[in-house]
N, C-alpha and C positions, 0 to 999 in steps of 0.2 A: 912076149907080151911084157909092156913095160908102164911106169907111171913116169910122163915125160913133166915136167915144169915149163907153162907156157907164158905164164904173165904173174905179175909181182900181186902181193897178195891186197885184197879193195880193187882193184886194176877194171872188176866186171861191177858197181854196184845194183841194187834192186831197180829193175827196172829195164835192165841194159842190157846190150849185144856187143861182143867182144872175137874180133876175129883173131884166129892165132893158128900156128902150123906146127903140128908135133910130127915127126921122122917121116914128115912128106906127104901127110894128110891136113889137106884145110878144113878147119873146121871154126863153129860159133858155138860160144859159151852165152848161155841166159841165164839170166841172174829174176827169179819168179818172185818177188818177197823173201828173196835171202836165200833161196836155196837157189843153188848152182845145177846146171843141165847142159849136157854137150852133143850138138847135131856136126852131122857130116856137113861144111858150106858149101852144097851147091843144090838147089832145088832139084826136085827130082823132073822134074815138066820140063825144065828147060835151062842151060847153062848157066845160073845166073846165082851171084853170092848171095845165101841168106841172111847173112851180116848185114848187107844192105837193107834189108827189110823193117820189119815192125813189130818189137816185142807187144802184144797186146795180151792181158792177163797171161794164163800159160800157152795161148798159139803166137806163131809165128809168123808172121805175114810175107811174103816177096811180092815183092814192089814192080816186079817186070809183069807180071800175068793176075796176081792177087791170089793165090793155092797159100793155102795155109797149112803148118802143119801142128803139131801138140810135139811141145820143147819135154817135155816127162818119157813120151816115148817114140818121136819118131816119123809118127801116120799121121799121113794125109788126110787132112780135115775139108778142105775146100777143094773144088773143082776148079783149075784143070790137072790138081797133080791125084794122081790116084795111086801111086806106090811113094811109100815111106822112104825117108831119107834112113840113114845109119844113124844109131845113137852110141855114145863113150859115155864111159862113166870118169864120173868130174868133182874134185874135193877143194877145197880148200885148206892150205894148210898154214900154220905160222908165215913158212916164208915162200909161199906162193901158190899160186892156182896150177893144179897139175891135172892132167887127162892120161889116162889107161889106153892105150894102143897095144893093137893086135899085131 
């Protein structure tokens, strides 16, 4: 387990979806009102980037089917996805956005 450095630091602002790949997992960083959250990118319903989606307050939206999930932990808030993507834990630091891989 490691804390990998994905993107320079502001890189994700409030509001926004940031895709980036730490030691060969894709994943999106959301940025809720300032706090930072990191999901597995890829929907769980169906192949498809979450990065591509739709920060909306703290859910998530994909754009391919509309399944939402909650960027804080994970689960699956909208039908059609019914199991939780993976969540990382995510900081910001002076010099850069780094994510916790397993």
């Amino acid at each position: 387990m490691s804390w990998v450095r994905v993107a320079d630091p502001g890189a994700c602002p409030a509001g926004s979806l940031l895709a980036v790949e730490a030691e060969g997992e894709r994943i999106v960083v959301a940025n809720v009102d300032g706090v930072l959250y990191a999901l597995e990118d890829q929907c769980s319903h169906a192949e498809f980037a979450l990065s591509q989606g739709e920060l909306e307050g703290s859910e998530l939206e994909c754009t391919l089917h509309g399944a939402r999930f909650d960027v804080c932990t994970g689960r699956a808030t909208r039908l059609p996805a019914v199991r939780p993507v993976r969540s990382f834990e995510v900081e910001e630091r002076e010099d850069g956005i780094y994510v916790h891989t397993e």
